[in-house]
GUFITI-344343 format. One record per residue: x, y, z of N, C-alpha, C, CB in turn; residue in one letter. Coordinates in Angstrom, 3 decimals. Glycine has a CB too. Example, Ala and Ser with C-alpha at 12.3 -4.5 7.8 and 13.67 -1.06 7.14 Angstrom:
<pts>
     n_c1     n_c2     n_c3    ca_c1    ca_c2    ca_c3     c_c1     c_c2     c_c3    cb_c1    cb_c2    cb_c3 residu
   13.190   -5.690    7.800   12.300   -4.500    7.800   13.200   -3.300    7.800   11.308   -4.473    9.046      a
   12.850   -2.250    7.080   13.670   -1.060    7.140   12.900    0.030    7.870   14.084   -0.598    5.725      s
</pts>
This chain:
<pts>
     n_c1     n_c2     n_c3    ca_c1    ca_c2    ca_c3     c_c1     c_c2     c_c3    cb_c1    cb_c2    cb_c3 residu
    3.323  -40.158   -2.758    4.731  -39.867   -2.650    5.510  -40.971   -3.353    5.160  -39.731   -1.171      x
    6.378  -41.016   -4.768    7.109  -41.738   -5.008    8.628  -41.481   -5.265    6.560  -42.184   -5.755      x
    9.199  -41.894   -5.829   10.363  -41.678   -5.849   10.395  -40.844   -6.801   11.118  -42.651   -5.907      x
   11.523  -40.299   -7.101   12.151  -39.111   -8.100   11.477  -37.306   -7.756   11.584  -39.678   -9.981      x
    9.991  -37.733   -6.917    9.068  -36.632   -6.806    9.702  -36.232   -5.831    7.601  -36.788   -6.648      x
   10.253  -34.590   -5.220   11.191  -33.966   -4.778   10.531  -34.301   -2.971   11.337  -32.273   -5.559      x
   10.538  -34.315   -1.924    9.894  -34.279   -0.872    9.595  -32.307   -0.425   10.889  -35.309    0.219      x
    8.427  -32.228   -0.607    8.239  -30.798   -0.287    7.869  -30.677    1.377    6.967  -30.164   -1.301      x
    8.846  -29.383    1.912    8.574  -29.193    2.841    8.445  -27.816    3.055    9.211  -29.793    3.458      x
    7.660  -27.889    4.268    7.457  -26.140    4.768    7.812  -25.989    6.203    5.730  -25.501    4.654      x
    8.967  -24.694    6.639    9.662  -24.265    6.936    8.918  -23.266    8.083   10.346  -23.967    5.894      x
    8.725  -24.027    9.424    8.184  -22.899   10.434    9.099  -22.289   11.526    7.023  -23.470   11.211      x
    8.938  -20.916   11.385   10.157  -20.476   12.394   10.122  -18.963   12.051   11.845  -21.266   12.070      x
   10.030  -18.543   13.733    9.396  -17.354   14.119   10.996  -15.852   13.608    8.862  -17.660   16.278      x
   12.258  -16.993   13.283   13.385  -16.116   12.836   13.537  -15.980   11.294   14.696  -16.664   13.405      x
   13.479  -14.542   11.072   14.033  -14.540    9.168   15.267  -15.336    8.884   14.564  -12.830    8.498      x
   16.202  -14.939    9.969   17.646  -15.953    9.323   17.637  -17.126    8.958   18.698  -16.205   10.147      x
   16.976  -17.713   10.670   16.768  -19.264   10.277   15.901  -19.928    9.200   16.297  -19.854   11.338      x
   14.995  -19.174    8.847   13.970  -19.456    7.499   14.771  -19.154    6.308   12.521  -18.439    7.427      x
   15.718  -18.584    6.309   16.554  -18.472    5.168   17.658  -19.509    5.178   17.121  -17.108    5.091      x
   18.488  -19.611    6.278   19.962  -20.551    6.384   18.806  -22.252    6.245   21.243  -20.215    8.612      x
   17.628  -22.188    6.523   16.976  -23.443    6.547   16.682  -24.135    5.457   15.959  -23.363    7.101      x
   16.037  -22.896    4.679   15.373  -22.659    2.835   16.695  -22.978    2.219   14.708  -20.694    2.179      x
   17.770  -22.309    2.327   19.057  -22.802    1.691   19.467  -24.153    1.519   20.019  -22.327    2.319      x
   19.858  -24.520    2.820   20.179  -25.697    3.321   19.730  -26.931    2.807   19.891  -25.663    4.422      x
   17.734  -26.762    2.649   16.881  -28.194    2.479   17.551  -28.134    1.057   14.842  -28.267    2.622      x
   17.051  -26.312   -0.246   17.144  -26.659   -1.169   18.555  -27.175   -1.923   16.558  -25.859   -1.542      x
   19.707  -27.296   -1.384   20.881  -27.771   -2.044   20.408  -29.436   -2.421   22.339  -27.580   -0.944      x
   19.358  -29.821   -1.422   19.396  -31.145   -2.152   18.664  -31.567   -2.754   19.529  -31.993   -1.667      x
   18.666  -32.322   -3.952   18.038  -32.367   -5.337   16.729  -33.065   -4.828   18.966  -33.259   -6.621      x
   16.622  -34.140   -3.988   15.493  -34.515   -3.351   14.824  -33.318   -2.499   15.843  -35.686   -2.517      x
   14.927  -32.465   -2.159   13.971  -31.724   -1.698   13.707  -30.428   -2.000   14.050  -31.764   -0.664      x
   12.100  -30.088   -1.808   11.533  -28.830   -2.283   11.215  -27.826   -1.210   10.318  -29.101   -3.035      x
   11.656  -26.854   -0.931   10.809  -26.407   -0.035    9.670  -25.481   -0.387   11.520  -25.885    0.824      x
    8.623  -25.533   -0.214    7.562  -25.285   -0.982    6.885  -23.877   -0.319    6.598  -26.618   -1.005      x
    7.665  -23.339    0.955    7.217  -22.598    1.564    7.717  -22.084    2.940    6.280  -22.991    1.514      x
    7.654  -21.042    3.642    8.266  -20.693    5.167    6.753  -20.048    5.955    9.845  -19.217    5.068      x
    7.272  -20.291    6.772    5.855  -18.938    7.878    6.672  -19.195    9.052    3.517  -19.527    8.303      x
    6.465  -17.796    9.821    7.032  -17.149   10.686    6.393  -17.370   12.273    6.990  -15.817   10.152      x
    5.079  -17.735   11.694    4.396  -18.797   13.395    3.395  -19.841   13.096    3.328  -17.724   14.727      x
    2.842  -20.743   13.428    1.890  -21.756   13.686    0.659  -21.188   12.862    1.614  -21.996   15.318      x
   -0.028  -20.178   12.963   -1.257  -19.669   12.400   -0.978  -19.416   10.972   -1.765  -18.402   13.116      x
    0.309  -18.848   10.464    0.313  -18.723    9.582    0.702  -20.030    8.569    0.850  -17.749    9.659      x
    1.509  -20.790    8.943    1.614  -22.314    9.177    0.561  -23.047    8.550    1.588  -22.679   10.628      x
   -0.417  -23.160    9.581   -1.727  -23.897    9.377   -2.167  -23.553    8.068   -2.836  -23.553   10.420      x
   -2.450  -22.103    7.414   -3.081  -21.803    6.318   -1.634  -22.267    5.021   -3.697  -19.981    6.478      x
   -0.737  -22.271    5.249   -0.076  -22.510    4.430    0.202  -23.848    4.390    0.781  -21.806    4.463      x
   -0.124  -25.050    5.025   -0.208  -26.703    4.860   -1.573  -26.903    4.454    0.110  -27.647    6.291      x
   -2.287  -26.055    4.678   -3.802  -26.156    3.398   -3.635  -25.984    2.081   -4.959  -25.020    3.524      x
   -2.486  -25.089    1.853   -2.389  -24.823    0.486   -1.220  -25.094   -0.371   -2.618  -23.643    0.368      x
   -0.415  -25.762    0.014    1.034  -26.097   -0.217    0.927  -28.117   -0.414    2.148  -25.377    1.484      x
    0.391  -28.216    1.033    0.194  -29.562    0.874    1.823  -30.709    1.288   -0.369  -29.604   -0.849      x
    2.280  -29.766    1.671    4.147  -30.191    2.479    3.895  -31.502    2.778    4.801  -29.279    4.264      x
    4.928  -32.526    2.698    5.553  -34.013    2.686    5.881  -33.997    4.694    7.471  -34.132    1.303      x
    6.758  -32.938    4.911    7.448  -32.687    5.866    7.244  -31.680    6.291    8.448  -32.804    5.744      x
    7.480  -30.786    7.684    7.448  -29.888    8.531    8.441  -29.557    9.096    6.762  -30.058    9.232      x
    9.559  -28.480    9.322   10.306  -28.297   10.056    9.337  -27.262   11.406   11.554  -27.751    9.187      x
   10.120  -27.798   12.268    8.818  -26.873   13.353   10.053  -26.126   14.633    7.192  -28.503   14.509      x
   10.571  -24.581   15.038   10.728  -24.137   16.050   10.070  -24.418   17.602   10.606  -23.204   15.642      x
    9.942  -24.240   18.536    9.142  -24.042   19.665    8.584  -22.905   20.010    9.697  -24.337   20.584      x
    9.969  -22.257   20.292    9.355  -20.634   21.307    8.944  -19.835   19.652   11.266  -19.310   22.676      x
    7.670  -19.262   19.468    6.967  -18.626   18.125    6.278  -17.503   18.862    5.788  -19.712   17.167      x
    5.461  -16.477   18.156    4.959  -15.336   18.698    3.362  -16.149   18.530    5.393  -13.696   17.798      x
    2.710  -16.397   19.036    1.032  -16.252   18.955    0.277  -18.124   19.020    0.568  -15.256   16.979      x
    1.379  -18.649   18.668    1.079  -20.432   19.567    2.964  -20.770   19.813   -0.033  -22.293   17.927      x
    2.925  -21.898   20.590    4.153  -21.772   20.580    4.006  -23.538   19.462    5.023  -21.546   22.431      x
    5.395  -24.052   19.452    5.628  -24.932   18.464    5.148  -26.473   18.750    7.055  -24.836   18.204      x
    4.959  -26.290   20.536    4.409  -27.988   20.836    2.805  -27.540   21.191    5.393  -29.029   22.546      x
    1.973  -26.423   21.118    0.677  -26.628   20.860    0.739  -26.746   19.643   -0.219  -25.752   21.273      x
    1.042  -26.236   18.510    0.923  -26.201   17.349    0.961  -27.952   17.088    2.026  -25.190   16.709      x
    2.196  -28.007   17.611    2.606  -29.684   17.142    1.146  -30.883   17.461    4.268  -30.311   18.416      x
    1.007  -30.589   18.577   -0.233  -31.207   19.036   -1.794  -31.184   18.536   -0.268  -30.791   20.146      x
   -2.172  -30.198   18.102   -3.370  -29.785   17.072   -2.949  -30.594   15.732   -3.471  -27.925   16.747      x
   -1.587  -30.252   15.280   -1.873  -30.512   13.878   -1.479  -32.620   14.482   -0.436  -29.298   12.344      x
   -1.217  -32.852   14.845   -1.492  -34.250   14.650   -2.481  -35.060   14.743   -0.947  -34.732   15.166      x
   -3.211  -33.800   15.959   -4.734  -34.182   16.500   -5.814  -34.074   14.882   -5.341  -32.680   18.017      x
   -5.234  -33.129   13.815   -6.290  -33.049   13.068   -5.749  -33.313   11.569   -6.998  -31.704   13.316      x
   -4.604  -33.125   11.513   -3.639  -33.210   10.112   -2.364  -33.715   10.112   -3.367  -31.944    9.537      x
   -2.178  -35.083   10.010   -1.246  -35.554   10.913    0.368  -35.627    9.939   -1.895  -37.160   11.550      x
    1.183  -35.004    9.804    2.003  -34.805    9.065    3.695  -35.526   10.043    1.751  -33.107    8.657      x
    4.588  -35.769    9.065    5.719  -35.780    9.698    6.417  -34.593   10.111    6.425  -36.414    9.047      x
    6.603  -34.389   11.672    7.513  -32.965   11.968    8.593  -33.176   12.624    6.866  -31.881   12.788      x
    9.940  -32.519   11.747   11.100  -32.416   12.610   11.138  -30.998   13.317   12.407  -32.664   11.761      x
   11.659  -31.324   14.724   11.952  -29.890   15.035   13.091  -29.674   15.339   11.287  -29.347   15.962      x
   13.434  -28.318   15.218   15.039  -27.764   14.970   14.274  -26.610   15.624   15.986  -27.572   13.148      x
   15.421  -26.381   17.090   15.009  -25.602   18.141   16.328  -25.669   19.185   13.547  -26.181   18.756      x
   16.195  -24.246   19.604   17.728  -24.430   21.174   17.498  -25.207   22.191   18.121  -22.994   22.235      x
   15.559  -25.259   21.503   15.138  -26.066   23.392   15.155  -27.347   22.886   13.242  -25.728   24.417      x
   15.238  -28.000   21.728   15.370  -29.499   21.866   16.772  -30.153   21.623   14.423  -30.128   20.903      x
   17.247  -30.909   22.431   18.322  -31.219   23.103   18.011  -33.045   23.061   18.379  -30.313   24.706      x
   18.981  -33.766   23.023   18.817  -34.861   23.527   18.467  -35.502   24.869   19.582  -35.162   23.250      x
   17.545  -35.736   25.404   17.213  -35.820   26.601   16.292  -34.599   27.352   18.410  -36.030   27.157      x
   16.367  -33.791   26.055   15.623  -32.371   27.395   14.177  -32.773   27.054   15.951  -30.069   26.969      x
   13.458  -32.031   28.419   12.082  -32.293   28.640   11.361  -31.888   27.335   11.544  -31.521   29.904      x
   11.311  -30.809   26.765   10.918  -30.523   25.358   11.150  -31.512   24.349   11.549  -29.405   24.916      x
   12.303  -31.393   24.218   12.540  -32.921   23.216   11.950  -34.385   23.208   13.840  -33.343   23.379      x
   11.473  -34.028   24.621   10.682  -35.875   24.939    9.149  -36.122   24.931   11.007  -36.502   26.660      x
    8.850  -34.463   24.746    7.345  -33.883   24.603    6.974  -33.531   23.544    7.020  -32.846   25.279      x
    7.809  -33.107   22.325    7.915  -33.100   21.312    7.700  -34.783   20.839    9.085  -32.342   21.096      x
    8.364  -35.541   20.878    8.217  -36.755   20.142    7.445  -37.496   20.757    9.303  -37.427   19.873      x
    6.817  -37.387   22.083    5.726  -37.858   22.608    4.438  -37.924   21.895    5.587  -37.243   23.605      x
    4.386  -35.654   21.571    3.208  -35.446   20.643    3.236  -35.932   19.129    2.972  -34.010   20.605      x
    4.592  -36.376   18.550    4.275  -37.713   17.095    5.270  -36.580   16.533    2.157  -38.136   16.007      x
    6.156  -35.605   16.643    7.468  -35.527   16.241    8.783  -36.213   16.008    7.674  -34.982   16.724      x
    9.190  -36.575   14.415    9.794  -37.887   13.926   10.724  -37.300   13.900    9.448  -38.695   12.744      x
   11.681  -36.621   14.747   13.099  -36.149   14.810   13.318  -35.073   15.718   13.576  -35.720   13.525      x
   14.255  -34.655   16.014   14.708  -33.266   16.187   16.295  -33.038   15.569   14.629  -32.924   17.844      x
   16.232  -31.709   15.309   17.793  -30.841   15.690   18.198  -29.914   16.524   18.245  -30.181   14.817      x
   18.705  -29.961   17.162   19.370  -29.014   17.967   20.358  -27.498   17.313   20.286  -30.013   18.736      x
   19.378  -26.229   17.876   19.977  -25.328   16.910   20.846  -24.955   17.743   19.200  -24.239   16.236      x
   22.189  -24.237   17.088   23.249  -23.775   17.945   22.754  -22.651   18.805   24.447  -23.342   17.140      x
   23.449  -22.150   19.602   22.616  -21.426   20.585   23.636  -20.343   20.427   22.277  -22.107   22.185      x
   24.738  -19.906   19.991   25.393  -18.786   19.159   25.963  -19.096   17.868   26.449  -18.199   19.875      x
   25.996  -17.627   17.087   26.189  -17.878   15.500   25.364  -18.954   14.871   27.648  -18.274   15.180      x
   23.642  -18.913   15.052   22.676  -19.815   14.406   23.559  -19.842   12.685   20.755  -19.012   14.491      x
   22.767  -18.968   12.584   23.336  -18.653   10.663   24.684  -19.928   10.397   24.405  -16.365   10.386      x
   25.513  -19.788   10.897   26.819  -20.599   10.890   26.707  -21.574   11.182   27.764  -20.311   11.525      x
   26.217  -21.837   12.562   26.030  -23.385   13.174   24.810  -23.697   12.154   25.551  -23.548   15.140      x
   23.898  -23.507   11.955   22.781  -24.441   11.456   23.454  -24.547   10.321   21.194  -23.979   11.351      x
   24.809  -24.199    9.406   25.073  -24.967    8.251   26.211  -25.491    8.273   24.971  -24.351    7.154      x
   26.585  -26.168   10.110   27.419  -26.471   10.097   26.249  -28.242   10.559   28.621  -25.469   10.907      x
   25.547  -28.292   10.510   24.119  -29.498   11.095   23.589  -29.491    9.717   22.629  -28.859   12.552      x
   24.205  -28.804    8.389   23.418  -29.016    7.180   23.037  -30.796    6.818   24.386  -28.277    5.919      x
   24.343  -31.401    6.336   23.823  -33.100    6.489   22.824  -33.993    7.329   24.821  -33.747    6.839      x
   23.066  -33.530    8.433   22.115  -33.749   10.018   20.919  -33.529    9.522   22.362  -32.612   11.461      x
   20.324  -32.027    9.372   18.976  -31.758    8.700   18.637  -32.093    7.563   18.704  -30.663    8.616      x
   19.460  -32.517    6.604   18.328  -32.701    5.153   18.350  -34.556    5.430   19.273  -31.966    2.952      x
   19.317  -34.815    5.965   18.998  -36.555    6.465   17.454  -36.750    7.073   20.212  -37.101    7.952      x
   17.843  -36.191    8.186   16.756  -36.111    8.733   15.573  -35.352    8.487   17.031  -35.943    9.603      x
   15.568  -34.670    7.398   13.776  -34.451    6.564   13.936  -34.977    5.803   13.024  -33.170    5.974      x
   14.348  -35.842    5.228   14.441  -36.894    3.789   13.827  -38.318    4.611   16.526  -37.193    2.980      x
   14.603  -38.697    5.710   14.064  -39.753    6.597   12.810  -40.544    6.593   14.024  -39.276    7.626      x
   11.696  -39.209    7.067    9.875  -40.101    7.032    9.821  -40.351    5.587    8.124  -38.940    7.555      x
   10.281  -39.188    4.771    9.513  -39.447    3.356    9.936  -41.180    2.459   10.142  -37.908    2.198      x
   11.076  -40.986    2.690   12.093  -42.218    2.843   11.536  -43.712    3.351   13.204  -41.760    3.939      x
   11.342  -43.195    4.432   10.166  -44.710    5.018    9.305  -44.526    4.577    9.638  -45.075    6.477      x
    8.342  -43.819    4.108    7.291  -43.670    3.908    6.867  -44.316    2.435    7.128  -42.383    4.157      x
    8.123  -44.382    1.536    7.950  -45.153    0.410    8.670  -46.128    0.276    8.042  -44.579   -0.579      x
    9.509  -46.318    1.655    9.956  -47.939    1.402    9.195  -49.232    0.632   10.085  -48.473    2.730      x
    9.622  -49.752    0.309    8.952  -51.015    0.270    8.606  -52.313    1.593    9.762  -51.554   -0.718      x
    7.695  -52.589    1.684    7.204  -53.336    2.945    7.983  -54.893    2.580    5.201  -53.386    3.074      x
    8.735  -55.245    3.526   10.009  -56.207    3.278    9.312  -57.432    3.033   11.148  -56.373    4.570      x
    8.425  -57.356    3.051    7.052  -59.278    2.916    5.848  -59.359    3.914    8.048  -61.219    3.584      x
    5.170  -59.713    4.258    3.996  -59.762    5.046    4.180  -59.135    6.798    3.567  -61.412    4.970      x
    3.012  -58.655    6.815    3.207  -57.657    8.007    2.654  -58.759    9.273    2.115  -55.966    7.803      x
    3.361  -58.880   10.420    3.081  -59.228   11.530    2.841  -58.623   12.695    3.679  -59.788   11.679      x
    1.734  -59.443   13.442    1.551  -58.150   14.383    2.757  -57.775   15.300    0.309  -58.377   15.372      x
    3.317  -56.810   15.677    4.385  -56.698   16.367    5.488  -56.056   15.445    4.714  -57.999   16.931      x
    5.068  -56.231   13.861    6.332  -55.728   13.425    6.576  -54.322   13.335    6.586  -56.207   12.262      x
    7.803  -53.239   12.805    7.998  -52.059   12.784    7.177  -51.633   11.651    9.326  -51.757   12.772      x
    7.000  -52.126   10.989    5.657  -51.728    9.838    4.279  -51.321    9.771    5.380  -52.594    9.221      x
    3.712  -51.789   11.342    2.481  -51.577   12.435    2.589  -50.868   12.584    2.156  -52.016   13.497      x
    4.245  -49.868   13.291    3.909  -48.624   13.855    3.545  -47.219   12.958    5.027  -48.382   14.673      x
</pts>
């Protein structure tokens, strides 16, 4: 991952709208690609085999796994950065704290009426925050690593 190279992400979420107002949203910004959508976890999985995504946007409630088993397998075996953008993650809600427990590097909170509208009214919110890991991820390491420092984690 270096710089100028677009951050590709793939787009999970069991709604057509939101896979569209989402796909919109990432691609307005010149740093990011979205390289792909799927509609649940299974289909998901085969499509981060073949896509090869930077980033993950991840739902919860999905038809056939829901979004924090999913979340949990793939870190257990393919460990990727995932934001999730969901009604159930909330600041403080139990999902939200189980989510980033299982190694989820963000959330958004989707509006819970007029998604389509509200999620591009959280447009800045979300492409910040999927630009974010990739972002650290090619920082430069500020001088020698100590144990204890944020560079460990």
């Amino acid at each position: 991952m270096t710089h100028g190279v677009p951050c590709k992400v793939l787009i999970v979420d069991d709604s057509a709208v939101v896979r569209q107002m989402l796909s919109e949203i990432l691609a307005s910004d010149p740093g990011i690609e979205v390289v792909g959508t799927a509609a649940d976890p299974l289909l998901a999985r085969e499509k981060i085999k073949r896509l090869a995504p930077d980033v993950i946007t991840l739902d919860v409630e999905m038809p056939r796994m829901d979004g924090l088993a999913f979340l949990e397998n793939l870190m257990r075996l393919h460990p990727l950065p995932v934001v999730m953008i969901s009604s159930l993650t909330e600041r403080g809600a139990d999902t939200t704290l189980q989510a980033l427990a299982l190694g989820a590097v963000d959330f958004v909170s989707k509006p819970k009426l007029d998604v389509a509208r509200g999620l591009q009214g959280y447009a800045d919110e979300i492409i910040a925050k999927v630009r974010w890991p990739r972002a650290r991820a090619c920082a430069p390491c500020p001088g020698p690593i100590r144990r204890g420092s944020p560079w460990m984690r």
